[in-house]
Each structure stands twice: as C-alpha cells, then as structure tokens.
C-alpha positions as CSV (number, residue, x, y, z in Angstrom):
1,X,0.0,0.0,0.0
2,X,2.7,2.5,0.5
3,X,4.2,2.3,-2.7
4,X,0.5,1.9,-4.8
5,X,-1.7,5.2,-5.5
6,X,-4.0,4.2,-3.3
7,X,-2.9,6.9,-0.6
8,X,-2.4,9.9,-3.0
9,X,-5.9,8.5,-4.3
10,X,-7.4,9.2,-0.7
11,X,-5.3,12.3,-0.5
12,X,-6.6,13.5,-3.7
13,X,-10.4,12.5,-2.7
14,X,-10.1,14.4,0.8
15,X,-9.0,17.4,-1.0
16,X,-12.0,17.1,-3.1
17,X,-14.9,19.0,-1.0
18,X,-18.1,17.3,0.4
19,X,-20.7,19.9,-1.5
20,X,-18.8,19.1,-4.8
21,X,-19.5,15.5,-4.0
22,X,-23.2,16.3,-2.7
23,X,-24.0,18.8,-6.1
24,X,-23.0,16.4,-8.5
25,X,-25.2,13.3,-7.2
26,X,-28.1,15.7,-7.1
27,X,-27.1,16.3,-10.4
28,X,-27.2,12.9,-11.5
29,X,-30.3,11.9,-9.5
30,X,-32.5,14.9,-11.3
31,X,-30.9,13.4,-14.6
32,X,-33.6,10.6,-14.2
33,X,-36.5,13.4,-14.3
34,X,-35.0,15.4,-17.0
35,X,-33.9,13.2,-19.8
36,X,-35.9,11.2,-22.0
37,X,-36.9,7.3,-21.0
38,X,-33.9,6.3,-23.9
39,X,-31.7,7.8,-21.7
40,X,-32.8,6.9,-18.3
41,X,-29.6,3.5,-18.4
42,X,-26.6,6.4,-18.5
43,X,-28.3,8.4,-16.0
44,X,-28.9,5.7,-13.4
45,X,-25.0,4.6,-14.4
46,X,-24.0,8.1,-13.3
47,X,-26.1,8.0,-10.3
48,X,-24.6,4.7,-9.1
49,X,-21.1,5.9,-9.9
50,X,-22.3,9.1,-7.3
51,X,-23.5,6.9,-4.5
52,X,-19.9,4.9,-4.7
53,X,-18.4,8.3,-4.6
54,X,-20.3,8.8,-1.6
55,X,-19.6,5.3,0.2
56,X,-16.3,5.9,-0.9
57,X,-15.8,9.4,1.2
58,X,-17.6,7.9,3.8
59,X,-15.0,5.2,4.0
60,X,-11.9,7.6,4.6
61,X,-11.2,7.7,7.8
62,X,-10.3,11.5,8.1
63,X,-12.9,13.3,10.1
64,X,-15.0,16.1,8.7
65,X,-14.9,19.1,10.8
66,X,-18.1,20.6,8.5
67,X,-21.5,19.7,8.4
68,X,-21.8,18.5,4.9
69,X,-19.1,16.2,5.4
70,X,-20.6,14.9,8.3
71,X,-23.9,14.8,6.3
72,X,-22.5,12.5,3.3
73,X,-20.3,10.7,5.6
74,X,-24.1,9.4,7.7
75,X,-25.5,9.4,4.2
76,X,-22.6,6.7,3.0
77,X,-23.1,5.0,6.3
78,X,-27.3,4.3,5.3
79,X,-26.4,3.8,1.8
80,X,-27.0,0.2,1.5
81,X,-30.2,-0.4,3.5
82,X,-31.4,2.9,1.1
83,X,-30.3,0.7,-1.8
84,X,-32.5,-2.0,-0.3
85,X,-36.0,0.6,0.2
86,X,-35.4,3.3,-2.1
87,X,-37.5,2.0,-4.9
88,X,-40.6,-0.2,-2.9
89,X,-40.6,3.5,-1.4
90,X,-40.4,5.8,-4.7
91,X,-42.9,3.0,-6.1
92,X,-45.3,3.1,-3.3
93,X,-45.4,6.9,-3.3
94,X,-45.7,6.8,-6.8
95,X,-48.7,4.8,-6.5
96,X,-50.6,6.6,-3.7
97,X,-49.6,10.2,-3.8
98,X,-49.2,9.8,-7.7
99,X,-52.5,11.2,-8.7
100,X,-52.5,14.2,-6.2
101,X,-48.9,15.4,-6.8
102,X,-46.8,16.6,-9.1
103,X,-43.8,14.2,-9.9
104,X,-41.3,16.6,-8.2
105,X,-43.2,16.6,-4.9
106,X,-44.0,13.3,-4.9
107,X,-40.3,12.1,-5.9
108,X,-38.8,14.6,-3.3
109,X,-41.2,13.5,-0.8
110,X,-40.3,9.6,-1.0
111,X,-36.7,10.1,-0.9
112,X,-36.9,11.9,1.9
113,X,-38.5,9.4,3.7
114,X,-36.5,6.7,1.9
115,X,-33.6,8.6,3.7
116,X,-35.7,8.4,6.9
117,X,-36.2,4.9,6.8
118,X,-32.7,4.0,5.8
119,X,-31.7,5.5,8.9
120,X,-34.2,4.2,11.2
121,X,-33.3,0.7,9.2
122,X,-29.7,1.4,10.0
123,X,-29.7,2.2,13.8
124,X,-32.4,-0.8,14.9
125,X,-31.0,-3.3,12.3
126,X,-27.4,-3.0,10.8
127,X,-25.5,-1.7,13.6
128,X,-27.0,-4.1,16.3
129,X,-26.2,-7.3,13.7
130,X,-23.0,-5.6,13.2
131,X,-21.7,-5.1,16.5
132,X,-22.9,-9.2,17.0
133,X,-21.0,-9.9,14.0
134,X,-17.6,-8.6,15.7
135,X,-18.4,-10.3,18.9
136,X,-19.0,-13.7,17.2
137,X,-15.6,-12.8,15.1
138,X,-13.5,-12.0,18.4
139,X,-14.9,-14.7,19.9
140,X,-14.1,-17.2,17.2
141,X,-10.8,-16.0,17.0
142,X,-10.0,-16.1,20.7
143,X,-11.1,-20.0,20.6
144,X,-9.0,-20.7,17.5
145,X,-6.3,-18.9,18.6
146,X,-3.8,-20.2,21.8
C-alpha cells in the first residue's frame, strides 16, 4: 500500500470538498426526471457511480470538521439499507400520492422518507447485527487462537 496510489488516491479525494461531492449526485439523481426514458440507463450509471463516490468518502477515515461532510459521511453509512427501500418506497409513493402530486413533490417526498427509513433501518437493524458480528468474530478467534 505505501508504494501503490492508493494513498495519493485518498489524498486526492479528501482534498476534493463534500458539497462538490453532494452537487454532482443531485445532479445525477434529477438526470432521471430530465432526460428522455432512452436515456434513463446512463443516468442511473452516473447515479450509481455518485453513490460509490459517496460510500467511498464515507469510507476515509479523516474526520470532517463541517456539516456537509458529516452529512455525506451518515449518508454513505445508510447507503446500502437505502439501496434496499429506495425503490418499494419511490414505487409506493408513486402509486398513492401519484394522482395528487406533481412528480417533483411526490419524488422529493419519498426520498426523503427513503432517507428516513434508511436511517431508522440502519440504527435498529445493521448496527446491532454488526456489533454481534464482531463479537462472534472476536470470539471465534479467541477460541481458534492459543
């Protein structure tokens, strides 16, 4: 590792700011709305490439001393239970708020709550299993081990 790129990669992506990172995934997210359905494959591309820019900041283990890096780095930390919800939710919002909202509303609506429940998935599910995971690990190790 000290000889590969991999730390002037982390260097470089620290340097990088955490609203640059946040404008251009709201830019690739509102690419969906925008551009026409033949489209719609290179736009959710560019959104996934986004969100691994976002799991990927919220991997380095510098600290963020500003809100928005904080913000991204909680947002990389929920990002794969909102991979999991994100679309039963846009689909179920779709389907019930459809008809009385515009699609703007009703898409900002559901991925806020998407967000919500990403979080709420994260802090009663994923962390508990996580923290057992370790346990189980140490304690496999400490019987394998002399």
């Amino acid at each position: 590792m000290g000889t590969s790129a991999w730390p002037r990669l982390a260097e470089h992506l620290r340097v990088i700011g955490n609203m640059e990172a946040a404008f251009w995934m709201s830019i690739a997210a509102f690419m969906l709305a925008i551009l026409p359905p033949a489209m719609h494959s290179v736009a959710t591309a560019v959104l996934a490439l986004m969100c691994g820019w976002i799991v990927t900041r919220a991997t380095l283990r510098g600290d963020s001393v500003n809100w928005p890096g904080r913000m991204l780095r909680r947002l990389g930390g929920i990002s794969y239970a909102l991979y999991l919800i994100h679309l039963p939710v846009l689909a179920l919002f779709n389907w019930s708020l459809g008809q009385f909202l515009d699609a703007p509303a009703t898409a900002t609506l559901s991925i806020a709550v998407a967000i919500g429940l990403s979080h709420v998935l994260t802090v009663a599910i994923g962390d508990p299993l996580r923290q057992l995971g370790r346990q189980w690990s140490n304690q496999t190790v400490r019987e394998v081990l002399p």
